[in-house]
C-alpha positions in Angstrom: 104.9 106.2 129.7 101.4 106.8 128.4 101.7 109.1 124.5 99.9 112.0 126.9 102.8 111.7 129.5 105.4 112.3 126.4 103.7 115.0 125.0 103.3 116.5 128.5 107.4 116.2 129.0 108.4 117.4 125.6 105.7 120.2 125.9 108.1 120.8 129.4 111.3 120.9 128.3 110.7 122.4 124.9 109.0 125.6 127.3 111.9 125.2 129.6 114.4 125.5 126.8 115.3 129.6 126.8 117.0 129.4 123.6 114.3 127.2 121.9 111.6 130.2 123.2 113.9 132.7 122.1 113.9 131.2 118.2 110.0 130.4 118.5 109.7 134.0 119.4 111.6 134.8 116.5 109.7 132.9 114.1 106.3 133.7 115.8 106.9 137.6 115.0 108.3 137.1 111.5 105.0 135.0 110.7 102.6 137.6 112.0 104.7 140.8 110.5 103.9 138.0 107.1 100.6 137.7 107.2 100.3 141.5 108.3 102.3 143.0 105.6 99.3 144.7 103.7 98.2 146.1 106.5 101.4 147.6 108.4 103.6 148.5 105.4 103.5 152.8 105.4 104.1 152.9 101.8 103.8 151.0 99.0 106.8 149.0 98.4 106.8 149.8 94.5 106.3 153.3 95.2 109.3 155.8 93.9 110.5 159.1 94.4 113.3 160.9 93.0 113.4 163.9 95.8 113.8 160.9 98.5 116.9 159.0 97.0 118.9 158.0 99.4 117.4 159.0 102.8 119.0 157.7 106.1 116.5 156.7 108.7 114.5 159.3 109.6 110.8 159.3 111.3 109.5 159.4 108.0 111.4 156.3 106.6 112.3 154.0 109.5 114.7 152.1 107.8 115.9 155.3 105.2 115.3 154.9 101.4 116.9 153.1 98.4 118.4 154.6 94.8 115.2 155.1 93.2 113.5 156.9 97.0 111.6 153.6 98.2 110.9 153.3 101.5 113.5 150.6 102.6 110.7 149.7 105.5 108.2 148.7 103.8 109.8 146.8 101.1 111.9 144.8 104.1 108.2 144.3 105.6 107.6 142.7 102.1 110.6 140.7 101.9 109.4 138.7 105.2 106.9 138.0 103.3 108.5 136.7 100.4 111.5 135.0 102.4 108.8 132.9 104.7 107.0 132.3 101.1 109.8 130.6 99.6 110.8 129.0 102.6 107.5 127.1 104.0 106.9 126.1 100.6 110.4 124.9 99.3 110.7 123.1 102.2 107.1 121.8 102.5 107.5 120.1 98.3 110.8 118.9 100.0 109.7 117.1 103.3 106.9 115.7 100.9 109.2 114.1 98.7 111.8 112.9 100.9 109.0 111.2 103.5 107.3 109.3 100.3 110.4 108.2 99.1 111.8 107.5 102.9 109.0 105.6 103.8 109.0 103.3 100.4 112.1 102.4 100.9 112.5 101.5 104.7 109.4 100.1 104.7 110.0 97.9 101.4 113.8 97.5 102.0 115.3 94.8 99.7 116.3 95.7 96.0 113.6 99.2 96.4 116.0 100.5 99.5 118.7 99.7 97.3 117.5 101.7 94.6 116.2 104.8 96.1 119.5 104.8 98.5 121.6 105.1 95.6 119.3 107.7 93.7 120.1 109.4 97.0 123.7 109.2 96.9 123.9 110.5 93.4 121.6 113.6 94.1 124.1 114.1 97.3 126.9 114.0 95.0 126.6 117.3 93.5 126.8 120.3 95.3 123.7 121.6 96.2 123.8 125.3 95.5 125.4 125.2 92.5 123.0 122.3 91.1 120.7 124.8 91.9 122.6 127.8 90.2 122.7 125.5 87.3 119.0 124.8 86.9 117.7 128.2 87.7 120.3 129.8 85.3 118.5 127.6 82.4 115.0 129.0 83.9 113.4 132.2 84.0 114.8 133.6 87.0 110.8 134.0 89.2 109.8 133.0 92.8 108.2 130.0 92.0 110.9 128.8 90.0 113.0 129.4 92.9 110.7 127.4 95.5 110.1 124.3 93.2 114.0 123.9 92.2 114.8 124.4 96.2 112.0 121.9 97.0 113.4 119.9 94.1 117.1 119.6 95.4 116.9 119.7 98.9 114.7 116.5 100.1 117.3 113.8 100.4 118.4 114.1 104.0 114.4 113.8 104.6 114.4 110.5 102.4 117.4 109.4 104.8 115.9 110.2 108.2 112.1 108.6 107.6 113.8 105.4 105.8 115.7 105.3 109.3 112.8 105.5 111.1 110.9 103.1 109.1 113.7 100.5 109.2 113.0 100.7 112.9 109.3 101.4 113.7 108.5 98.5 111.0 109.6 95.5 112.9 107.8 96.6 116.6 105.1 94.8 117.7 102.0 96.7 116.5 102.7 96.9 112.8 103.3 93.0 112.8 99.6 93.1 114.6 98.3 95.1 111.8 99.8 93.0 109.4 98.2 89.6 111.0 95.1 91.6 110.9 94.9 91.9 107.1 96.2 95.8 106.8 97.7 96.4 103.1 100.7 98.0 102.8 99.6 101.7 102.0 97.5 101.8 105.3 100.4 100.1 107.5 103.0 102.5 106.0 100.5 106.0 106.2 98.3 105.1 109.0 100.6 102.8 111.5 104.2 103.8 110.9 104.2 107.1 109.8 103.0 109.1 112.6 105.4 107.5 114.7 108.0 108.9 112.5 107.5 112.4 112.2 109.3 113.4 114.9 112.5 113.8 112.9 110.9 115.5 110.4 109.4 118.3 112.1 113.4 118.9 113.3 114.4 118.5 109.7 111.5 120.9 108.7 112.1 123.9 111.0 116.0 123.7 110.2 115.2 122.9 106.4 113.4 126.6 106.3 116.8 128.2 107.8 118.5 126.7 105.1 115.8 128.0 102.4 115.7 131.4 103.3 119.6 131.6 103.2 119.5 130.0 99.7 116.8 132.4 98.5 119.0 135.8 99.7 121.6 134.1 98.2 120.2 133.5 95.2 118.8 136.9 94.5 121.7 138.6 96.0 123.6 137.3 93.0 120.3 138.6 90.8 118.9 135.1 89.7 116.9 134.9 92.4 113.3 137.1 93.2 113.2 139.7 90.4 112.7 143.4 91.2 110.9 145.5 91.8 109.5 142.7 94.2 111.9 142.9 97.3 113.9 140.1 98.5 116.3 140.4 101.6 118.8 139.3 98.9 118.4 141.7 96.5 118.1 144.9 99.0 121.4 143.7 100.3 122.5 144.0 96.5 121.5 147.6 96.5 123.5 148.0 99.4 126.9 146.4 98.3 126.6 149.0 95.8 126.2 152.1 97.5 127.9 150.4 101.2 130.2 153.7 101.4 126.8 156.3 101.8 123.9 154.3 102.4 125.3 151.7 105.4 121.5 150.9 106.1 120.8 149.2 102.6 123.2 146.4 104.1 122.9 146.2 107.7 118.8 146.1 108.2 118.6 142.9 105.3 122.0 141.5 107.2 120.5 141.3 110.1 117.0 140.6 108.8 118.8 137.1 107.4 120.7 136.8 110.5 118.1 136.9 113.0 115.4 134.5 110.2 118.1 132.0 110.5 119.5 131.9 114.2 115.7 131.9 115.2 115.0 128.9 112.9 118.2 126.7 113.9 117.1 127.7 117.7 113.7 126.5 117.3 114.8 123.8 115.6 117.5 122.5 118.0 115.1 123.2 121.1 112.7 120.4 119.2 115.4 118.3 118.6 116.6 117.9 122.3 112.9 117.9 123.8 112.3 114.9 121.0 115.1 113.2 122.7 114.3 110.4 124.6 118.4 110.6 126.0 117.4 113.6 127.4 114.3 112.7 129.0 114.0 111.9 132.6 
């Protein structure tokens, strides 16, 4: 099947898909309420007022107020914002790493494969989110400290799906072509085999941002994460585990702000994966 045939059928069954649509959706509207946020935000999310402490939704404060009267709207406008910050770019330094090191070593293979795979195994070997407690704990506790260290910690399974790719794509037909034809090794590897390998990537990406977010409200849920008084979903779900008893809306509105992000990433994310796969196809 000609390449504008395959894009045509995964174009078809990724619109097909109802879940898939549901999580695009999803992320479509959390992207747009992103780059809106100066614009649709009623207040200023820094703004206080001790006569409004405590509110419950009203018309006047959609979403009710916080301990020290901020309008919990427009500081959960702004945590979109921050929350799709930390996740496109954590996850962006991490497909970046993990495809430069995944393409190295399946393309390479030999005593290089050997190295990086085992570089990979020892970064698997520690737990993830407490690597990441551990490194951020010796940092000062800021947003970009947060995105690098996720970005950091977080690009192996990348590594291992473009090395799988590679180990594949590099013995076809064409690349040996290129390779008759004088290509070096930088042009075969980024011009010739790459593209062909990004399909797994994208998947990984998509998913990769579910997983940031979470680890970002995680992170400043347990206050080493985004610093007030700029809003995180994690740390507005703080204020509510504190006052849960008389202010129910400080936990459920971030809850389900997190719950939503991520169901509408892993949707998205599976819909690409089963449209990428050629099992499926037919």
């Amino acid at each position: 099947m000609s390449n504008g045939g395959s894009q045509w059928l995964f174009w078809h069954r990724l619109l097909r898909n109802p879940l898939a649509m549901a999580g695009a959706t999803v992320v479509l509207v959390l992207i747009l309420v992103s780059l809106a946020d100066p614009w649709i935000r009623p207040y200023d999310y820094r703004e206080q007022n001790i006569r409004e402490i405590l509110l419950s939704p009203s018309p006047n404060h959609l979403m009710g107020t916080d301990s020290l009267g901020r309008d919990v709207f427009s500081r959960m406008i702004r945590g979109t914002h921050i929350s799709l910050l930390v996740g496109f770019v954590a996850v962006g330094i991490a497909t970046v790493i993990g495809t430069l090191l995944g393409s190295i070593s399946g393309y390479y293979g030999g005593w290089t494969d050997r190295v990086i795979m085992r570089f990979v195994d020892v970064m698997l070997s520690f737990p993830s989110f407490f690597l990441i407690l551990a490194v951020i704990a010796l940092l000062e506790p800021s947003i970009w400290n947060i995105m690098v260290v996720i970005g950091l910690t977080s690009w192996m399974t990348v590594a291992r799906l473009v090395r799988a790719e590679f180990l594949s794509l590099r013995e076809r037909d064409y690349v040996t072509a290129v390779k008759a034809l004088g290509a070096g090794d930088m042009r075969i590897i980024f011009w010739d085999i790459l593209p062909n390998a990004m399909a797994p990537v994208m998947v990984s990406f998509v998913l990769g941002v579910a997983a940031a977010v979470l680890l970002e409200s995680a992170l400043s849920f347990l206050g080493i994460g985004v610093q007030p008084p700029e809003p995180s979903w994690g740390n507005i779900l703080t204020e509510g585990k504190d006052n849960i008893t008389f202010a129910w809306w400080l936990s459920m509105f971030p809850g389900m702000a997190i719950l939503v992000s991520v169901l509408g990433y892993n949707l998205l994310g599976e819909g690409l994966r089963d449209a990428m796969d050629p099992r499926l196809r037919g």
